[in-house]
N, C-alpha and C positions, 0 to 999 in steps of 0.2 A: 601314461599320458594320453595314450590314445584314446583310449576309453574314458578315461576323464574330459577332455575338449570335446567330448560325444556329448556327456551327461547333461542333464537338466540344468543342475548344480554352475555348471560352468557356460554355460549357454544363456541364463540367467543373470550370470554377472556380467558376461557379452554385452547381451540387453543395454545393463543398467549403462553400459560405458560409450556407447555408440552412440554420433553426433550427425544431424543432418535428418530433415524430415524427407527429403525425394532420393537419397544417395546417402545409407548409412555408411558410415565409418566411423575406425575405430583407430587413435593417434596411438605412434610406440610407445610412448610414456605410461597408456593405457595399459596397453598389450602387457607390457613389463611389469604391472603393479599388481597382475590377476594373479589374488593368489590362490596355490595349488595346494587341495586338501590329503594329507596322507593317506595312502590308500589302509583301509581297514581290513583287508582277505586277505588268505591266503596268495603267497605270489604265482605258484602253482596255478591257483582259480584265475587267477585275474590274463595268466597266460595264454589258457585253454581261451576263454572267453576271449580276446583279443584274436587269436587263431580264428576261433570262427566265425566270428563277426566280419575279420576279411575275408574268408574265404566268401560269403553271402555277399557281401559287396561286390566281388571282383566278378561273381558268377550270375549275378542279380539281372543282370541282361538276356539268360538264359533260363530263368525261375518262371514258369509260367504257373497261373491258375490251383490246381489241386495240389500242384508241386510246392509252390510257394506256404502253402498252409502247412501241408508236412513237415516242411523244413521248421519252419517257425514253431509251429508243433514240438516238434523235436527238442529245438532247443530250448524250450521251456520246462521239458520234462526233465533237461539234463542239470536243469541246474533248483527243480522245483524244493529239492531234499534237500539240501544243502544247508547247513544251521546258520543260526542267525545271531549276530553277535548282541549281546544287549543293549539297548540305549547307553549313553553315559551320562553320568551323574550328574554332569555339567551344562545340561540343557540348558538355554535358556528358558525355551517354552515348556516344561514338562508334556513328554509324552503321556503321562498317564491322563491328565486333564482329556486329553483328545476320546478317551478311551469312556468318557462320560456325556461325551457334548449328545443331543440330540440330533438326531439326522433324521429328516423328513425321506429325502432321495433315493436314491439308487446306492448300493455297496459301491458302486463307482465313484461317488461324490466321497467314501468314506476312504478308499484307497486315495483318491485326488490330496483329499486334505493330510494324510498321513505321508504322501510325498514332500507336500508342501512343508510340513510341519518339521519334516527332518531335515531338509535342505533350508530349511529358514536356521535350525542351529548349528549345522556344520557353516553353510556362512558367518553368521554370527560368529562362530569358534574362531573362524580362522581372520577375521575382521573386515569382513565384504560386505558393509554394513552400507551399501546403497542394493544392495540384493535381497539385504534383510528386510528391508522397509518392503523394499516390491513384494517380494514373498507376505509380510505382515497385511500390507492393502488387499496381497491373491486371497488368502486366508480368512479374512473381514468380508470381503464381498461376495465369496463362496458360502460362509453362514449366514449372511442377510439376504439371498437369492433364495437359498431353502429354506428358509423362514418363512418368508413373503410367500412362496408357494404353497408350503402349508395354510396357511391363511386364506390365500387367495383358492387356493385349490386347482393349481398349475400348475406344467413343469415349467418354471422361469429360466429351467438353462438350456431347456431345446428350444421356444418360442422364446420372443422377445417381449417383455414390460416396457410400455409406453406409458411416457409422463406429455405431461403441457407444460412447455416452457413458458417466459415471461410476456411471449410476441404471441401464445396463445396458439404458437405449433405444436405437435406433434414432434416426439422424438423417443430416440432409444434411451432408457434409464442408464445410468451412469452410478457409479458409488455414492456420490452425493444424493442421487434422488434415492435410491436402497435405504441411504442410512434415515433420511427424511421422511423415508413412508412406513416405517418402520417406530419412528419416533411419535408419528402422527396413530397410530395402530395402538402402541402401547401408551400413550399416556393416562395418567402425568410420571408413572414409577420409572419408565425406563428415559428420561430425563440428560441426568447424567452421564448414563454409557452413551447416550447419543452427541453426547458435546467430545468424550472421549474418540468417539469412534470418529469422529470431522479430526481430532487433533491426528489420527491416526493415518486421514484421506490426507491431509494437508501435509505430515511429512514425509509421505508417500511419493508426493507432486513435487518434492524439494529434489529430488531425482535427474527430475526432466534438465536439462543445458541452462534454459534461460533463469531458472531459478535456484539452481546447483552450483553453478558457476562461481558463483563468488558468495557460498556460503558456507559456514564452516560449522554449520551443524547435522553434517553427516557424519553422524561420530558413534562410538560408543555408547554413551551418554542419553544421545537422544534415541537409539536403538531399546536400550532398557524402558525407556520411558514407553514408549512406543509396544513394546512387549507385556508390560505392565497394564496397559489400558487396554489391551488384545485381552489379554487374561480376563479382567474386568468383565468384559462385553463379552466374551465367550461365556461365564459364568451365569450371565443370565437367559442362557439357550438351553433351557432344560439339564442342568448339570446339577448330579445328585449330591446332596451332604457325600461326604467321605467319614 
């Protein structure tokens, strides 16, 4: 459990539950409904890890400079060997698809989206299906930032892409203007992943309080839908026949 309320995975589904833009919180009803994914390792592993993650906490006020590297050093090497269990079959989003897509970026961008991509179906598995949508939106806008960059011949995720909004300001792009310069770029072929990809921003945004609140299409159903259309729109970012 520890190491789990650490994780992205459950940090994520925090995120998705937390109410108040100046004072997050998060009600018991919440707290009680997070659910908790079975651990996959050994118990062994998962004990050592736990040992020393406290011990670097507790000691972390003492961890200075070359030291602190070491240590983290360390504990990387210790657990670098270690096998790895396979995907399970029951993806939503197949891992292997990932293993196609095109990446412009950094190997960094290519581990990001393979985090994302697996904590988007262990959510899903286990029915955290306002974590999945977030995860689906992280996912969609990390491919249309390395795209644009390739194109534009930037990095879009160190600097920032400025659009013109309606009042003829200046502002920071947002997913909506991504999926729009991108629609604007490819046409007229990429058309329909671009109405897919808005369906995808839009139930993304069903998330937030004032629009979650009283709707009941955070579900299964519209998570499939949603992973469906991700699939779509991934497809057409340099993804080979199989």
């Amino acid at each position: 459990m520890y190491l789990y309320l650490n994780s992205e995975v459950c940090q994520t589904i925090l995120d998705s539950q937390k109410l108040g833009c100046f004072i997050s919180k998060i009600t018991m009803k919440a707290a009680k409904d997070i659910p908790v994914i079975m651990p996959t390792k050994d118990e062994q592993e998962y004990s050592l890890q736990a040992q020393i993650l406290t011990h670097i906490e507790r000691r972390s006020y003492q961890i200075k400079g070359d030291v602190e590297s070491r240590v983290l050093a360390y504990v990387k090497a210790l657990y670098k060997n270690f096998d790895k269990k396979p995907e399970k079959v029951e993806d939503i989003l197949e891992m292997e698809l990932l293993g196609t897509l095109k990446v412009h970026s950094t190997n960094q961008l290519q581990e990001m989206l393979h985090d994302d991509w697996k904590e988007l179906n262990d959510c899903f598995r286990v029915g955290a299906y306002k974590a999945t949508l977030i995860l689906a939106g992280s996912i969609l806008e990390a491919v249309l930032i390395d795209w644009l960059s390739e194109i534009k011949g930037h990095d879009y995720f160190s600097e920032d892409y400025m659009v013109t909004d309606r009042n003829g300001r200046q502002k920071r792009a947002d997913l909506i203007d991504y999926i729009n310069e991108i629609k604007y770029i490819e046409r007229p072929h990429w058309i329909d992943e671009a109405n897919k990809a808005h369906e995808i921003r839009k139930k993304r945004n069903l998330v937030h309080a004032k629009l979650g609140i009283n709707s009941d299409e955070i579900n299964e159903e519209t998570c499939r839908m949603v992973i469906d259309y991700l699939r779509d729109v991934i497809k057409t970012r340099g993804v080979e026949e199989q």
